[in-house]
DRENPA-3360 file (N, C-alpha, C; in nm, 2 decimals, always signed):
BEGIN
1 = XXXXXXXX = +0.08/-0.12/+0.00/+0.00/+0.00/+0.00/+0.09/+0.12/+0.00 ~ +0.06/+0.16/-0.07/+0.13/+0.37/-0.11/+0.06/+0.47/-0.01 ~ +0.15/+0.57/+0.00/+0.07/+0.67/+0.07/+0.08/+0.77/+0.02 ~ +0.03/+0.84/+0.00/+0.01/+1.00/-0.08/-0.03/+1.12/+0.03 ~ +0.06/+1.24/+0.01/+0.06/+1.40/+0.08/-0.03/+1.47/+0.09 ~ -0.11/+1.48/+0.13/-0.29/+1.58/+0.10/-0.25/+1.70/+0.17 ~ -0.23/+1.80/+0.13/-0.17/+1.94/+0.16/-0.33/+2.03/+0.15 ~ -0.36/+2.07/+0.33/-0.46/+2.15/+0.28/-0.44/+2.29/+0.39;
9 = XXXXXXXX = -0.44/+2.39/+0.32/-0.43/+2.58/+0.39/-0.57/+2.55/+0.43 ~ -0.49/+2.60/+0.54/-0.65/+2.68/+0.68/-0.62/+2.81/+0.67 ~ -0.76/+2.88/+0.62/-0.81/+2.98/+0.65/-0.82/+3.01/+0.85 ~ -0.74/+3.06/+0.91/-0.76/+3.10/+1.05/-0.85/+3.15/+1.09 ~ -0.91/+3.29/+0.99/-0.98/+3.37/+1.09/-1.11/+3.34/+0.99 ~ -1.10/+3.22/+0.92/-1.24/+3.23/+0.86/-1.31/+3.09/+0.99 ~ -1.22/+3.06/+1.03/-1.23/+2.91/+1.10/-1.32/+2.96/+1.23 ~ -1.44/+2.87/+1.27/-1.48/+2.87/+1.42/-1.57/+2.76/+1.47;
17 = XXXXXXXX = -1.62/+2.74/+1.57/-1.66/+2.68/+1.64/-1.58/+2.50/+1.55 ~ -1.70/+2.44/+1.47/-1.62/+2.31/+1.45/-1.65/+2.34/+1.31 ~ -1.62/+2.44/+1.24/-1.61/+2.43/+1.11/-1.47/+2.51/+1.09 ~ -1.39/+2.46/+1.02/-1.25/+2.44/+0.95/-1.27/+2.53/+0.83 ~ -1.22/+2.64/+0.77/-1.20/+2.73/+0.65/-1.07/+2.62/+0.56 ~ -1.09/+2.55/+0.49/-0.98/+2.45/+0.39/-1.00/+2.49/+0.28 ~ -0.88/+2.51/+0.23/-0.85/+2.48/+0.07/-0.73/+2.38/+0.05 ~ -0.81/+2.31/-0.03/-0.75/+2.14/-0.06/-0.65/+2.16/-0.19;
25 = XXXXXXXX = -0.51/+2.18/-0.17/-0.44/+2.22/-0.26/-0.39/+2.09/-0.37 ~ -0.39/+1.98/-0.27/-0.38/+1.84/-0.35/-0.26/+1.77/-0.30 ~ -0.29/+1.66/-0.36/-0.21/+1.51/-0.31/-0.11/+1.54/-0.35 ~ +0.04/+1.46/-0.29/+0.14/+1.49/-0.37/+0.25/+1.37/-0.31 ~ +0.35/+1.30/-0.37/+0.39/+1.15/-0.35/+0.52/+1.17/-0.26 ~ +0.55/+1.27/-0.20/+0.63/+1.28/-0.13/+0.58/+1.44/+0.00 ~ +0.65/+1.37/+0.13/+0.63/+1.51/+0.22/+0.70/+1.64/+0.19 ~ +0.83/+1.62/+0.10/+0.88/+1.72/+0.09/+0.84/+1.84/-0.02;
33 = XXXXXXXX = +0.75/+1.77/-0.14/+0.70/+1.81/-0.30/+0.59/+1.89/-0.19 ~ +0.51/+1.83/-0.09/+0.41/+1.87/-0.02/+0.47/+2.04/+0.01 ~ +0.54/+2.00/+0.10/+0.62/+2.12/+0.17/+0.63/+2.24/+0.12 ~ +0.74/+2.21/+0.00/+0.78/+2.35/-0.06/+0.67/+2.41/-0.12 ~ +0.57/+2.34/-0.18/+0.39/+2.36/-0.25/+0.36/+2.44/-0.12 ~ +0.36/+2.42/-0.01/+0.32/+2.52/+0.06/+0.35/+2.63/+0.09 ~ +0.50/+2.61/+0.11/+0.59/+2.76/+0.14/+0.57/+2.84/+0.04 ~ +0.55/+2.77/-0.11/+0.56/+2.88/-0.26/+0.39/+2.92/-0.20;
41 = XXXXXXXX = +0.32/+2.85/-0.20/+0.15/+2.94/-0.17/+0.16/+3.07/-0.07 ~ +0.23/+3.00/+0.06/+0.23/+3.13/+0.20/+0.33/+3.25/+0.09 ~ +0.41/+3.25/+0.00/+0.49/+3.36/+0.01/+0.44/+3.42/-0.13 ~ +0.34/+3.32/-0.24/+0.35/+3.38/-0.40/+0.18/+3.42/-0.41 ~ +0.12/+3.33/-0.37/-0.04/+3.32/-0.40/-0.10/+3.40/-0.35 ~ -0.17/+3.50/-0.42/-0.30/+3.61/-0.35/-0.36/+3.54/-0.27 ~ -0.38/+3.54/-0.14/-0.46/+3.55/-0.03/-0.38/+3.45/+0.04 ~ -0.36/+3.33/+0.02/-0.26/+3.26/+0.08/-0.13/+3.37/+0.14;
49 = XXXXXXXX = -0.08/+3.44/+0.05/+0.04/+3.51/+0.17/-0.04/+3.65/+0.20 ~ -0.18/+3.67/+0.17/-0.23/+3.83/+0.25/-0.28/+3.77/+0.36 ~ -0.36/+3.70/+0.44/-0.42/+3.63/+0.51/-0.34/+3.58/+0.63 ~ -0.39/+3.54/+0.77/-0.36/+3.42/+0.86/-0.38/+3.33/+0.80 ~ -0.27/+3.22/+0.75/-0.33/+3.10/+0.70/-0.21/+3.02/+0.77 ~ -0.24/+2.93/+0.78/-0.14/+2.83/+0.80/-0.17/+2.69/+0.70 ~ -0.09/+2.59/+0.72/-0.11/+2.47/+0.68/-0.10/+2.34/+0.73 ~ -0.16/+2.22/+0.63/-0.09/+2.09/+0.73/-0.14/+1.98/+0.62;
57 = XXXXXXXX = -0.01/+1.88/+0.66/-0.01/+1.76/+0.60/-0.06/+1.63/+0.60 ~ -0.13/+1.60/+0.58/-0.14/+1.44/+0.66/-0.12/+1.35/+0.53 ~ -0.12/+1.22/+0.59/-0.07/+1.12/+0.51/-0.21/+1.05/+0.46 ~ -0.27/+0.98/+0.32/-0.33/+0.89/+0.31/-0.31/+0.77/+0.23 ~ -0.38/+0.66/+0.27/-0.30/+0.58/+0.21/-0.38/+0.52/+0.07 ~ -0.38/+0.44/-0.01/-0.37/+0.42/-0.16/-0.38/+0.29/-0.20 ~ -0.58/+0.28/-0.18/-0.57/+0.11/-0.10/-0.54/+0.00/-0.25 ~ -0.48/-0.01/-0.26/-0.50/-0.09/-0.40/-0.32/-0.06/-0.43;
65 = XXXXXXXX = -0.26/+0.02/-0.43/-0.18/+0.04/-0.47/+0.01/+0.01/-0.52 ~ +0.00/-0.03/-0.54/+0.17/-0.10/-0.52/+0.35/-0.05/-0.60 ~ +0.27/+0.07/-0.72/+0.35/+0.12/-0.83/+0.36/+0.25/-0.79 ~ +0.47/+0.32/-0.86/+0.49/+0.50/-0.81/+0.35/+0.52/-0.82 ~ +0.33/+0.59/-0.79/+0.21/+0.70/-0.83/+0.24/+0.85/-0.85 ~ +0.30/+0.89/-0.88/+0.35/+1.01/-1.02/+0.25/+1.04/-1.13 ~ +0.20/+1.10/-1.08/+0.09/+1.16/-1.19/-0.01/+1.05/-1.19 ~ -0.03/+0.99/-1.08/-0.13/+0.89/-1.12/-0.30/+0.96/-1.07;
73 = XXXXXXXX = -0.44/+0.92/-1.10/-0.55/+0.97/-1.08/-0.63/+0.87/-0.94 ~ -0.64/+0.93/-0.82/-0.68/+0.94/-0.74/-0.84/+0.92/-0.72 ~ -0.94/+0.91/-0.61/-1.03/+0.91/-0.55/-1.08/+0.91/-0.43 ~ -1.12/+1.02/-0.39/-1.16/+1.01/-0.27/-1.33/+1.05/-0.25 ~ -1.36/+0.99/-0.13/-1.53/+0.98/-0.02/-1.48/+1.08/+0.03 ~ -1.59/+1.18/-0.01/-1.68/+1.31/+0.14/-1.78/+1.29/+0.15 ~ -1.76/+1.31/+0.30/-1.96/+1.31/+0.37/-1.93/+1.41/+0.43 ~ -2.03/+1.48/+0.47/-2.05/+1.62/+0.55/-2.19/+1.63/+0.58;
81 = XXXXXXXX = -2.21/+1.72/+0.68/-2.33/+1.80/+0.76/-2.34/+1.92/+0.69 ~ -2.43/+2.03/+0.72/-2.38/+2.17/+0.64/-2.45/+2.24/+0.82 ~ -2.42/+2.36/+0.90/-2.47/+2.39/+0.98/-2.59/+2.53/+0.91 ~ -2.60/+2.60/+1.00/-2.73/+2.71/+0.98/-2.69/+2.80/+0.86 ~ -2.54/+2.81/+0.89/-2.49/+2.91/+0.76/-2.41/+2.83/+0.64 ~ -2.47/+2.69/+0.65/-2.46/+2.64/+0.54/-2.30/+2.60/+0.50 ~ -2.20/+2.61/+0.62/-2.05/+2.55/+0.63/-2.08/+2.41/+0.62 ~ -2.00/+2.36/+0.56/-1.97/+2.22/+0.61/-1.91/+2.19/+0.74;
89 = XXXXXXXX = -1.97/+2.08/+0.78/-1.89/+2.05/+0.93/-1.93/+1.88/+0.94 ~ -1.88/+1.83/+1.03/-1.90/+1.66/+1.05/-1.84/+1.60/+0.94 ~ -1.75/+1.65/+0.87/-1.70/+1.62/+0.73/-1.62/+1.48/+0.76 ~ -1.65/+1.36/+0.71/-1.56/+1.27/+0.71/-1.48/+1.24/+0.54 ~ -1.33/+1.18/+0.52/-1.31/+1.18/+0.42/-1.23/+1.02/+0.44 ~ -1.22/+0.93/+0.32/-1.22/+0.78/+0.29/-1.04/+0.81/+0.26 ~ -1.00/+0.63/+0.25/-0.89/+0.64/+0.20/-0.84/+0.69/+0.03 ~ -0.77/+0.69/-0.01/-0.78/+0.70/-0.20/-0.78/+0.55/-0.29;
97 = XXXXXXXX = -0.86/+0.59/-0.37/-0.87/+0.48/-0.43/-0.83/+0.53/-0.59 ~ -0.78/+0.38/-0.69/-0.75/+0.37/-0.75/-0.87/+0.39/-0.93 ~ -0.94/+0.33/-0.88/-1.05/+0.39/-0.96/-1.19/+0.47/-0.89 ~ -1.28/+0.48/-1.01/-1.43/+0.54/-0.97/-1.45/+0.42/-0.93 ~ -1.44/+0.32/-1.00/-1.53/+0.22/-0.95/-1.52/+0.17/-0.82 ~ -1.42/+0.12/-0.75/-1.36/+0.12/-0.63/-1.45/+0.20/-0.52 ~ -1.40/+0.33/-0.57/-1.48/+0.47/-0.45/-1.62/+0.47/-0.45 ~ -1.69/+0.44/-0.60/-1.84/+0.44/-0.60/-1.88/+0.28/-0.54;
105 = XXXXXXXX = -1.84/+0.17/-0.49/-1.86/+0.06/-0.41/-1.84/+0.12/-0.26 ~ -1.75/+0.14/-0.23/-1.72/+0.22/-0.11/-1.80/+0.32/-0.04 ~ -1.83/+0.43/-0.13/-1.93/+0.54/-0.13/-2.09/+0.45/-0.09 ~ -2.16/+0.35/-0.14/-2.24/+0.31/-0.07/-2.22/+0.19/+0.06 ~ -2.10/+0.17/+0.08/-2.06/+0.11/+0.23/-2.08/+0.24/+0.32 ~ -1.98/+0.33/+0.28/-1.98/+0.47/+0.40/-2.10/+0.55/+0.40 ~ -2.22/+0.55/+0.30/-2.36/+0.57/+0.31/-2.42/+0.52/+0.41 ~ -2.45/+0.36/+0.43/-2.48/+0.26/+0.54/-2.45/+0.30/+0.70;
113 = XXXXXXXX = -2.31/+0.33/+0.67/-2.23/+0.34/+0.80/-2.23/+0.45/+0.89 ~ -2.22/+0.56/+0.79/-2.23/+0.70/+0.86/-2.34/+0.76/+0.82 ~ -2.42/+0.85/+0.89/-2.52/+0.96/+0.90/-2.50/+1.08/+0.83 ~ -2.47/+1.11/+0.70/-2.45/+1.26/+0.64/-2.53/+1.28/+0.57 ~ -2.54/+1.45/+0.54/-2.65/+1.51/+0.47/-2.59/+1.46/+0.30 ~ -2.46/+1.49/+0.30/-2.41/+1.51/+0.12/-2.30/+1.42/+0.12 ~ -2.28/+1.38/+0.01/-2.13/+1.30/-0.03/-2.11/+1.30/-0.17 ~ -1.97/+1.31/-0.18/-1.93/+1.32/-0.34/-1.78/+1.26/-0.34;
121 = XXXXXXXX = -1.75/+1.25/-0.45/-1.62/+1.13/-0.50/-1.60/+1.25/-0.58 ~ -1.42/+1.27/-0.50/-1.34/+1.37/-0.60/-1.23/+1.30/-0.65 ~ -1.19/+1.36/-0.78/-1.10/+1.26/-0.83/-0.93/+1.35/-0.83 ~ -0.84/+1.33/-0.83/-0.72/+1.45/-0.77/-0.61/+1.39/-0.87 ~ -0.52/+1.43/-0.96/-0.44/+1.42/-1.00/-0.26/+1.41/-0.88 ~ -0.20/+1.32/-0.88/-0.10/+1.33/-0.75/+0.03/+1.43/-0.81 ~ +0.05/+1.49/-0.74/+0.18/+1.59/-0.77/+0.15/+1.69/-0.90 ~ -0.02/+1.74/-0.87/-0.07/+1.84/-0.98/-0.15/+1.95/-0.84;
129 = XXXXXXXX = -0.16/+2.08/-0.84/-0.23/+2.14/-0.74/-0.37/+2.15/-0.83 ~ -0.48/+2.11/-0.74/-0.58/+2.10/-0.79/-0.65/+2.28/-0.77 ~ -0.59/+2.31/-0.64/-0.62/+2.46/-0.61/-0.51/+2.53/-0.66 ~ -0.52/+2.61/-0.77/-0.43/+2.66/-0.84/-0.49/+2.82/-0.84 ~ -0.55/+2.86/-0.81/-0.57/+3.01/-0.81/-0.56/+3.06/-0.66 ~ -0.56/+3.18/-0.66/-0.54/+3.23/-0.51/-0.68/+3.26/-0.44 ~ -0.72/+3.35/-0.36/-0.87/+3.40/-0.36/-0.85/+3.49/-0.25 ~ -0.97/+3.57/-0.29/-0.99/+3.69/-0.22/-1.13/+3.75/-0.11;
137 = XXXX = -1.11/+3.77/-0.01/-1.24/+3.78/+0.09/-1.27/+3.92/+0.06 ~ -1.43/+3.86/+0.06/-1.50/+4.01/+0.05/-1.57/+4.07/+0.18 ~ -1.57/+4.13/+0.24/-1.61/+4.18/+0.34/-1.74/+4.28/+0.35 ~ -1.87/+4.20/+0.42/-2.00/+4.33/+0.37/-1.97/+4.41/+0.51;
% end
């Protein structure tokens, strides 16, 4: 089994009670490709370096998997809650899988299992930023 870098920026001051401000920047096959993808966001990317933002890495693993995976195509299970203002929260997320097919067998096990309002199968390119633009808060 393979394990792949899921690199995602927290928004700080958008963050509260148990909802998380994330932008999911993408998988990537090493901690270190993870890393500097971050430092280049905090110091080059509009809002990423205007903002409190920090970051973090965790590891997932890549059930099926046994070959580099270098540009290979990903899948992952979300479930979530949405609260009053319509955040996601209660968000659970699956290991990566190798195909659709895989994730949409899976997606109706974690249906059964857990209690959420939404779920969707994203598919991620490894060592490609899927979040490639910056962004900007508007303030009423």
């Amino acid at each position: 089994m393979q394990i792949v870098f899921n690199l995602v920026m927290i928004d700080m001051e958008s963050s509260y009670d148990n909802h998380i401000e994330e932008y999911n920047i993408g998988f990537f096959s090493s901690r270190s490709i993870a890393e500097k993808t971050a430092m280049r966001y905090l110091s080059e990317v509009t809002g990423f370096k205007d903002y409190r933002i920090t970051y973090k890495i965790t590891e997932k693993y890549v059930i099926g998997a046994t070959d580099s995976l270098t540009q290979s195509d990903i899948f992952i299970i979300y479930g979530w809650n949405e609260n009053d203002e319509l955040d996601e929260i209660d968000e659970i997320e699956s290991d990566c899988y190798l195909s659709m097919e895989e994730a949409e067998i899976q997606l109706n096990v974690n249906k059964l299992r857990f209690n959420r309002e939404e779920w969707c199968i994203d598919k991620y390119r490894i060592d490609v930023c899927s979040w490639q633009e910056g962004f900007e808060k508007v303030y009423h």
